[in-house]
N, C-alpha and C positions, 0 to 999 in steps of 0.2 A: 365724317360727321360735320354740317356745319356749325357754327356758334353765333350764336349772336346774345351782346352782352348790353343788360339794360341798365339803365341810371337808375342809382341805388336812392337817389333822393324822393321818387315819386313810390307810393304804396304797393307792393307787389300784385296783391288782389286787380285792384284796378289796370296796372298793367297787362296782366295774365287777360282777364278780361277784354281789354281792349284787342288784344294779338288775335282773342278768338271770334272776340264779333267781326276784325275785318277781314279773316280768314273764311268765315261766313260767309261776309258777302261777297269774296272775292277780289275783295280789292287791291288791283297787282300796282298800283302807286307805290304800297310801300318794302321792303325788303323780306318782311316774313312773311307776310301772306301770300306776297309775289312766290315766294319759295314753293308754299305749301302748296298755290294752284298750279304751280308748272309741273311739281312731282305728283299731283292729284291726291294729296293728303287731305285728310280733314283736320276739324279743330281736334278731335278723339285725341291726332297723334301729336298737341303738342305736348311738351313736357318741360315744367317749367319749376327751376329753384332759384336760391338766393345765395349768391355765391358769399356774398360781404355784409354784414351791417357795421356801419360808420356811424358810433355814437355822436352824442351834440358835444362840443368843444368844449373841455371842463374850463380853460382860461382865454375865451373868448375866439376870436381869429374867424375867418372867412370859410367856413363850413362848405359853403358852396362851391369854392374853389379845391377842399379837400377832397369830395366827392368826384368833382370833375377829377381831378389827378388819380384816383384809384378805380374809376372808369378807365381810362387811357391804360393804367397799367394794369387792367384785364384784359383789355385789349389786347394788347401787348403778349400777355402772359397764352393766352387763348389761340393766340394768330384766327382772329374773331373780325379782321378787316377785309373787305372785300377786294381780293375776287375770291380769297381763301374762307372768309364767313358770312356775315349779313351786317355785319358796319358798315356803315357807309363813310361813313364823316369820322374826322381823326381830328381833334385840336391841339395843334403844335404848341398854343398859347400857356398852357396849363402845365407845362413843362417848365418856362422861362422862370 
């Protein structure tokens, strides 16, 4: 099974959406829809949840760095990096 694990910071809908319009049109640019036209899937087959929700900071701190970090360790947790899922990109940064 592959995985591939999205940033929990942008709206699921919208995402979901976006995976299938460019599965749609085919567009093998990016990771998942590259996927879906090489196995000759359509959008029907994707299937799509939300593994996390990361509330807002009760005592302030960098939200967007907390999300980056719980991305990585789904990452992580999923083995969701390619060549084993559809990650592409890893930041080391977000660790330090």
């Amino acid at each position: 099974m592959d995985v591939y694990r999205l940033a929990t910071s942008n709206v699921a809908r919208i995402i979901s959406s976006q995976h299938r319009s460019s599965i749609n049109l085919g567009n093998t640019t990016l990771p998942v829809s590259k996927h879906f036209v090489d196995m000759s899937h359509t959008a029907d087959h994707l299937k799509f949840m939300v593994l996390e929700v990361v509330p807002p900071m009760r005592r302030g701190g960098d939200r967007e760095l907390k999300l980056k970090r719980r991305e990585m360790w789904w990452i992580n947790k999923l083995k969701s990096l390619h060549p084993l899922g559809l990650n592409c990109d890893y930041d080391l940064f977000s660790f330090l």
